[in-house]
C-alpha positions as a printed NumPy array, in Angstrom:
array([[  0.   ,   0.   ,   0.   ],
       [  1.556,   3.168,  -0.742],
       [ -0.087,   7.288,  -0.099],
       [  2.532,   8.928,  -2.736],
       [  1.815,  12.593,  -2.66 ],
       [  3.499,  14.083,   0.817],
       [  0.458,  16.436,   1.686],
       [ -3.291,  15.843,   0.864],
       [ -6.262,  16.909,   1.821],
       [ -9.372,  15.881,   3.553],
       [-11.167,  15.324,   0.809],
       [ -8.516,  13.984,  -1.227],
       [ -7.39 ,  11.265,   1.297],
       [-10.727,   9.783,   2.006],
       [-11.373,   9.368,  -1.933],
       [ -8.423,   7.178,  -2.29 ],
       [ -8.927,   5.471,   0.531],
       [-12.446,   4.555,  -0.571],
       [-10.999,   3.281,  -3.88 ],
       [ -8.119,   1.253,  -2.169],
       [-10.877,  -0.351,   0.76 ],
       [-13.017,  -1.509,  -2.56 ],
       [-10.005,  -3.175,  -4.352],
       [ -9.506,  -5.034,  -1.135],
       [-12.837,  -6.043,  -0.906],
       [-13.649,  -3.742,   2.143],
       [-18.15 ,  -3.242,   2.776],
       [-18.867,   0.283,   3.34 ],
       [-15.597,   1.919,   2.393],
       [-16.279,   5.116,   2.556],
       [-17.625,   4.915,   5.665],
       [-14.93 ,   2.894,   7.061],
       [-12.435,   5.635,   5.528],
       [-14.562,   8.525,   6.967],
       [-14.719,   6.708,  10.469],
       [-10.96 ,   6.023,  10.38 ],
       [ -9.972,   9.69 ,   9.625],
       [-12.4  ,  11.223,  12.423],
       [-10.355,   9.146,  15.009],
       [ -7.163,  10.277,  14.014],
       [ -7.851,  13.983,  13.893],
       [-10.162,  13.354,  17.041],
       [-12.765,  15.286,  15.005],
       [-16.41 ,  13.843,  14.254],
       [-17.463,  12.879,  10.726],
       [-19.303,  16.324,   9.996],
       [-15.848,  18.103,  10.476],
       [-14.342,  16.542,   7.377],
       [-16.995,  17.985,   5.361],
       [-16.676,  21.09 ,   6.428],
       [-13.401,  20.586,   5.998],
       [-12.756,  19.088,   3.217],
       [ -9.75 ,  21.413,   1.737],
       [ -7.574,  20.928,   4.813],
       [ -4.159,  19.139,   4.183],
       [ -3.202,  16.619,   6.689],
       [ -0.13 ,  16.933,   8.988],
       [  2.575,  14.611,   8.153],
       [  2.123,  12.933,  11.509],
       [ -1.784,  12.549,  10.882],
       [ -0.955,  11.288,   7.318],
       [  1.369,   8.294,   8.643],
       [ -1.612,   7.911,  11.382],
       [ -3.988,   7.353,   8.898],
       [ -1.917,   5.517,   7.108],
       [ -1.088,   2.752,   9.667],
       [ -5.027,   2.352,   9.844],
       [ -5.734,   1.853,   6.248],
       [ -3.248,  -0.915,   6.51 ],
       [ -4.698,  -2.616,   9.559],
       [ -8.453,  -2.17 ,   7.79 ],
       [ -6.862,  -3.847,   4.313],
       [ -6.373,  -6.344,   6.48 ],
       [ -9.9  ,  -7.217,   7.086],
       [ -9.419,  -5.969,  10.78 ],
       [-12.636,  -4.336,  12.446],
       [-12.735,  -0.869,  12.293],
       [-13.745,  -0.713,  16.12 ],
       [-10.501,  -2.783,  17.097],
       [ -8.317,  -0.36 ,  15.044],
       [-10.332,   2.784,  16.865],
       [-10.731,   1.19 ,  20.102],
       [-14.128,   2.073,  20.285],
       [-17.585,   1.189,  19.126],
       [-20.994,   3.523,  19.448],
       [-24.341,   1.192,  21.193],
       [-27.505,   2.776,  21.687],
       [-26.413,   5.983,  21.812],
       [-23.383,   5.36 ,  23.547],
       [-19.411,   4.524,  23.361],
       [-17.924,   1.746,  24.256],
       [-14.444,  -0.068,  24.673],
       [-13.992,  -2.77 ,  23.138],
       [-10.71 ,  -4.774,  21.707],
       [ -9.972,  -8.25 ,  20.542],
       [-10.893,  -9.647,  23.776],
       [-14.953,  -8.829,  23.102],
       [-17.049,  -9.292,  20.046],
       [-17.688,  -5.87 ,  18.657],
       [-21.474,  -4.401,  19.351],
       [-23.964,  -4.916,  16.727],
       [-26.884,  -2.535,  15.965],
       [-29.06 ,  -5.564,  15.835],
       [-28.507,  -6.465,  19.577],
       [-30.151,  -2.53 ,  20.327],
       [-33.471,  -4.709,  19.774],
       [-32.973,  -6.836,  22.926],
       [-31.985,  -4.106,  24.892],
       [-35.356,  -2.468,  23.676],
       [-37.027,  -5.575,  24.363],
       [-35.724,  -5.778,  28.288],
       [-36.135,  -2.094,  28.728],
       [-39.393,  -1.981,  28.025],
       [-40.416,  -4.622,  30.112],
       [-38.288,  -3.248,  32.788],
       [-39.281,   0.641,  33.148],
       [-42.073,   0.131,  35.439],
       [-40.355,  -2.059,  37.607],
       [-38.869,  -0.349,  41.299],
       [-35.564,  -1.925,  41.557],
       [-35.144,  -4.64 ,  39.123],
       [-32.051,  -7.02 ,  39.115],
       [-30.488,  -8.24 ,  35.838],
       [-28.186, -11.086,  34.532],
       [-26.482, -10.421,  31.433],
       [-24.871, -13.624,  30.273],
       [-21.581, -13.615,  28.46 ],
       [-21.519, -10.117,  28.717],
       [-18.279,  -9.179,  26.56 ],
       [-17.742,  -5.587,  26.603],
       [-20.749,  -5.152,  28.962],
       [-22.581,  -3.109,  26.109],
       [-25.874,  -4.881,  26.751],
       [-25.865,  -4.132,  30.524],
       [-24.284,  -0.697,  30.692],
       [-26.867,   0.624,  28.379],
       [-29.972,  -1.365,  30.495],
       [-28.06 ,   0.505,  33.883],
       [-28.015,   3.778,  31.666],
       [-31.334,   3.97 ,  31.452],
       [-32.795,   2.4  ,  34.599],
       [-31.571,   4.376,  37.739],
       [-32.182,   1.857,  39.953],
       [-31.743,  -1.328,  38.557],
       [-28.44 ,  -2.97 ,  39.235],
       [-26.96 ,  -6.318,  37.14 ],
       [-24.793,  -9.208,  37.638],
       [-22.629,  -9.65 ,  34.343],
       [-21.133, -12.975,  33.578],
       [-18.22 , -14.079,  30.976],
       [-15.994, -16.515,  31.385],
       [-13.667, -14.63 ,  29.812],
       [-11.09 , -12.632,  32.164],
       [ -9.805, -10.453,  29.301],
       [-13.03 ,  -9.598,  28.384],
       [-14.487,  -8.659,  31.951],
       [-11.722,  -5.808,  32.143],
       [-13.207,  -4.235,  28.879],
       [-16.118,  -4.64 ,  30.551],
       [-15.047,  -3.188,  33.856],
       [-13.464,  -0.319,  31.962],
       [-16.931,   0.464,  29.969],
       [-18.919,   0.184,  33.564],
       [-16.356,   3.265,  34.866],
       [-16.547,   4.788,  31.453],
       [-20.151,   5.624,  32.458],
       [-20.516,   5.823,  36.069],
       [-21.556,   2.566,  36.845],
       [-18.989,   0.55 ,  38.727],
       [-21.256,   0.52 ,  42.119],
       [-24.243,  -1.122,  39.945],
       [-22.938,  -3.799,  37.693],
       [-20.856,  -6.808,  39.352],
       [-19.018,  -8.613,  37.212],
       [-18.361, -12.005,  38.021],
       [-16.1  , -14.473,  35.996],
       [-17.155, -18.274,  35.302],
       [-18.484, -21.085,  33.158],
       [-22.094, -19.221,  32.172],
       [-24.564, -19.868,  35.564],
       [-22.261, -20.993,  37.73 ],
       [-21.211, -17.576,  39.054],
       [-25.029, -16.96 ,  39.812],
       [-25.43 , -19.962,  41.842],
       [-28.642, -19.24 ,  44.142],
       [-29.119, -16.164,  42.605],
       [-32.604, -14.726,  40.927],
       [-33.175, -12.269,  38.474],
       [-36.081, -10.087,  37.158],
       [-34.139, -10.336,  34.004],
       [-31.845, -12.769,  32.489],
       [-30.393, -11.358,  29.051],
       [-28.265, -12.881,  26.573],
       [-26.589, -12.562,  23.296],
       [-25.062, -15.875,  23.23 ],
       [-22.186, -17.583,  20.933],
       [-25.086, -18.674,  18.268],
       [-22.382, -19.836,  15.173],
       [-22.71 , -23.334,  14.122],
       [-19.322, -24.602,  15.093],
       [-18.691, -25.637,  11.355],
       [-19.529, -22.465,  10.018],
       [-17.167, -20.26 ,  12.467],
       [-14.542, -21.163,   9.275],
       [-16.941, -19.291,   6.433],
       [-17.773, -16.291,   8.172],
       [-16.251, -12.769,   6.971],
       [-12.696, -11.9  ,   7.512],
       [-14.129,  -9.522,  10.03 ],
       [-15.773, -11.655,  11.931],
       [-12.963, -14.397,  12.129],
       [-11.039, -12.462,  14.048],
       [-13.234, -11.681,  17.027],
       [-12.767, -14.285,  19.56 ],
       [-14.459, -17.651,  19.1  ],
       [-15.616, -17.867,  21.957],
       [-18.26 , -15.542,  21.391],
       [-18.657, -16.762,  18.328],
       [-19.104, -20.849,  18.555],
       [-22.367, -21.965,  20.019],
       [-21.832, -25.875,  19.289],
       [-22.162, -28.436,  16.254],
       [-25.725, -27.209,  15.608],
       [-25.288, -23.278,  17.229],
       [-27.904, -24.255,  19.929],
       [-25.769, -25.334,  22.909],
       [-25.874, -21.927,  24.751],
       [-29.733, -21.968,  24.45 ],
       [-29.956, -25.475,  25.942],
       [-28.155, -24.313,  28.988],
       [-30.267, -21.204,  29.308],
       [-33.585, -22.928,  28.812],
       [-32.788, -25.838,  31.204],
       [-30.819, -24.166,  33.796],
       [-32.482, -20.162,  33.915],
       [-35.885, -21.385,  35.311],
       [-34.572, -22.314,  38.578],
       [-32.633, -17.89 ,  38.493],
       [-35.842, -16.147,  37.41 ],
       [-37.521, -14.279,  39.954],
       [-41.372, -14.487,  40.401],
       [-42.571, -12.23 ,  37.651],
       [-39.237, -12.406,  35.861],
       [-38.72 , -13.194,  32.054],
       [-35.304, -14.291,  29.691],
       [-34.566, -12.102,  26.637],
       [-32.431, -13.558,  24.531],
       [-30.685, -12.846,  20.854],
       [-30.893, -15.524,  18.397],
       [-29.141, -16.125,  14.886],
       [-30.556, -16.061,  11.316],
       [-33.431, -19.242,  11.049],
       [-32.787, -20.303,  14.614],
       [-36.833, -19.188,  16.049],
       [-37.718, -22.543,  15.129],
       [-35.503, -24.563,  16.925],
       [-35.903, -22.075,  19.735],
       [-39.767, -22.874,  19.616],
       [-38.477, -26.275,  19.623],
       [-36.505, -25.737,  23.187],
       [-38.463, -23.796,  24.462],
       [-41.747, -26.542,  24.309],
       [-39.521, -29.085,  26.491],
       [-38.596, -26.822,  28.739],
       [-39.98 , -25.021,  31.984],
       [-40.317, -21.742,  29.499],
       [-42.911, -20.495,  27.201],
       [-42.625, -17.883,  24.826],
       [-44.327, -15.014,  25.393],
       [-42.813, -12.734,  21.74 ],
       [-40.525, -13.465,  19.021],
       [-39.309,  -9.887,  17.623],
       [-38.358,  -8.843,  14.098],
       [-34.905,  -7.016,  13.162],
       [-34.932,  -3.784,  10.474],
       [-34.087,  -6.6  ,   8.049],
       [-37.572,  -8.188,   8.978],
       [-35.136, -11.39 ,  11.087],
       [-36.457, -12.789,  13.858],
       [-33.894, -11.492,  15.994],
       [-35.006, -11.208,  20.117],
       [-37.052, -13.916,  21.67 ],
       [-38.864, -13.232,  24.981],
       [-39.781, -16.28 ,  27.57 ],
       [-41.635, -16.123,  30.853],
       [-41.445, -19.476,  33.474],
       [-44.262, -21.703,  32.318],
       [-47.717, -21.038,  33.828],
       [-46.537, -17.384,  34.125],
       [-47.471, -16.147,  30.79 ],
       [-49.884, -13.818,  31.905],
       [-47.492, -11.82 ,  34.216],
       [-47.213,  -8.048,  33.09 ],
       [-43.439,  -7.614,  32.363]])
């Protein structure tokens, strides 16, 4: 990869850059160009519109530079920046975590809204990465508090780091283990996942992108279901009396799901659609509770 000409512009750099990302095969390259850029200058993306005259410093240029090359690589634009944005906030993340989706908003929807009239409720979020899905639930329920579980050490300190990042160390335990067995004799109002969901077999196929988060978070068995047979069998026995699980599924995986869910002490109470019309979050209440309000 070479950037020839010693000083360039806004405008100029991001239009090579977007013609170098589609060579390699990059989705959304002028995005990922724009997105790079803004981190470097520590500007936001409006700025390099405005902008869009300014030469670079030298020092910005060989910045940038070291970026493009990492995102050639197939490398995740959030583990080059450090960060990723979540429902309206940012988070830490790094190798260690899978990087935040925009789908997995929906099940933090889903749980909020079943939450918000609740006084003080207490949440599980299992396999909780870089905390994303609990941080934003304590964001924007003052007095819930949450228990998040990985058994990932690495990832718990991104996780740690994202609870300080917004104020909400004293709230959110994190506890390290093998999925429940930190929660032992512990109940929840909510139990929330987003678990490994990847068909062991296909873990190989996916994106470049993708094959370099950890695979961990990634693998959910031969068939993709094993982290849904340990929530279905073992989350009864953590759900508090009026309690419900919210969990995120993969692409064609409600029907097995419906499947579990019919031999186990669960029922399911919604199955809800993604923007691409998916079904995405599935919502369960203890059998012969369906007609709790959540």
């Amino acid at each position: 990869m070479e950037i020839k000409p010693s000083v360039w512009t806004i405008g100029e750099i991001l239009q090579w850059t977007k013609q170098y990302f589609s060579g390699k095969g990059v989705d959304n390259p002028r995005l990922d160009a724009e997105v790079l850029l803004s981190h470097i200058l520590h500007r936001d993306r409006l700025y390099l519109y405005v902008h869009y005259d300014q030469p670079l410093a030298p020092d910005e240029l060989i910045a940038f530079r070291e970026c493009v090359r990492k995102r050639a690589a197939r490398i995740p634009v959030a583990y080059i920046t450090g960060e990723r944005e979540f429902f309206g906030l940012m988070f830490t993340v790094s190798a260690d975590v899978l990087v935040p989706r925009p789908e997995t908003e929906l099940l933090v929807e889903a749980v909020l809204k079943r939450l918000e009239s609740r006084p003080a409720p207490r949440i599980v979020d299992l396999g909780t990465g870089s905390g994303a899905i609990a941080v934003s639930l304590l964001t924007q329920l003052p007095a819930a508090t949450a228990v998040a579980i990985d058994i990932s050490a690495a990832a718990l300190v991104i996780a740690e780091e994202n609870a300080k990042r917004h104020g909400l160390a004293d709230r959110l335990e994190l506890r390290q283990g093998d999925f429940w067995q930190p929660a032992a004799g512990m109940l929840f109002d909510a139990i929330v996942s987003n678990p490994p969901y990847i068909p062991a077999d296909d873990v190989a196929a996916l994106a470049p992108e993708v094959r370099t988060e950890p695979v961990l978070a990634l693998d959910g068995g031969k068939d993709g279901l094993d982290y849904y047979r340990r929530l279905l069998t073992d989350g009864y026995s953590h759900l508090a009396p009026g309690g419900f699980m919210a969990i995120e599924i993969g692409i064609s995986q409600a029907d097995a799901i419906r499947s579990l869910a019919e031999q186990s002490p669960f029922v399911i109470q919604e199955i809800l659609l993604d923007y691409a019309g998916i079904e995405r979050v599935v919502v369960l209440t203890g059998r012969g509770r369906e007609n709790v309000e959540n």
